[in-house]
C-alpha positions in Angstrom: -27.7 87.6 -10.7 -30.3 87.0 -13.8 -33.5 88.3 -13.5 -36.7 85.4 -13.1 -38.1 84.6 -15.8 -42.1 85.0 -15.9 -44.5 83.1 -18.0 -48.3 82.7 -18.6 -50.0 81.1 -16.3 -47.4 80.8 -14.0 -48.8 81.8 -10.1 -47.3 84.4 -7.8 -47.7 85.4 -4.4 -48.0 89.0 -3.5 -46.7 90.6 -0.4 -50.1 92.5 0.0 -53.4 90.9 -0.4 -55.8 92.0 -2.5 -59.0 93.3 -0.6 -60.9 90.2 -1.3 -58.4 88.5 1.0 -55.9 86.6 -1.4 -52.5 86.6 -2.3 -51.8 84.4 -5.5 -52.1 85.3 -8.5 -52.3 84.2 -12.4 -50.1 85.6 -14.7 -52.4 86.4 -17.6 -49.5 88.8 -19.8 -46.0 89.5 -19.6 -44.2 92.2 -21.2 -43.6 95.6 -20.4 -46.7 95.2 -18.4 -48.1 92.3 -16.1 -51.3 90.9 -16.3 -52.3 89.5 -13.2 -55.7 87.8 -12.3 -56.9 86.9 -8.5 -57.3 83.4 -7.9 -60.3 83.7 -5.4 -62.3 86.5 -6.9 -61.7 86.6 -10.7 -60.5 90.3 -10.6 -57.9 91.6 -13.3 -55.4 94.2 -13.1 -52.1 95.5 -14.9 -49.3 96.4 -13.6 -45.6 98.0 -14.7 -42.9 95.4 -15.0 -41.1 97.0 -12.1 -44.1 97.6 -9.5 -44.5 93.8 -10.5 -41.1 93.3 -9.5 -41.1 94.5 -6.3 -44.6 93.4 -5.3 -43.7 89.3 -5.9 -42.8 87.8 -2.7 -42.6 84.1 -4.4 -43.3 82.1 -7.5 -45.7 79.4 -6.2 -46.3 77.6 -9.6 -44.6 77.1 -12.9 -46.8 76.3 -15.5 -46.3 73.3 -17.0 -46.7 73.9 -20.8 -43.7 76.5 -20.9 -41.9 76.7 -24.6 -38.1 77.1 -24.2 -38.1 80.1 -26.6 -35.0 79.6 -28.9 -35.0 82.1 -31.5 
């Protein structure tokens, strides 16, 4: 099984919520490390690639501007 492809701006549900109450998220940076930032409350935090990983219960969006990287 292939791994899922992230990309910016793409949204992700959580299993936890973040203490302001939400669960989606807006990928801000991929890479080694995640960038994530909270849909409701604007709040920004990185995270490994695997605690990412494990914490994604869903892809809700794809963003709609994704490059098919060929290189």
């Amino acid at each position: 099984m292939a791994p899922i492809q992230y990309h910016l701006n793409d949204v992700v549900e959580l299993k936890k919520p973040h203490p302001c109450g939400n669960k989606l998220w807006v990928i801000t940076r991929t890479g080694i490390d995640f960038g994530l930032k909270c849909q409701k409350c604007g709040h920004r935090i990185m995270i490994p690639r695997k605690t990412f990983e494990h914490a994604v219960k869903r892809v809700v969006s794809v963003a709609q501007n994704v490059a098919d990287p060929k290189f």
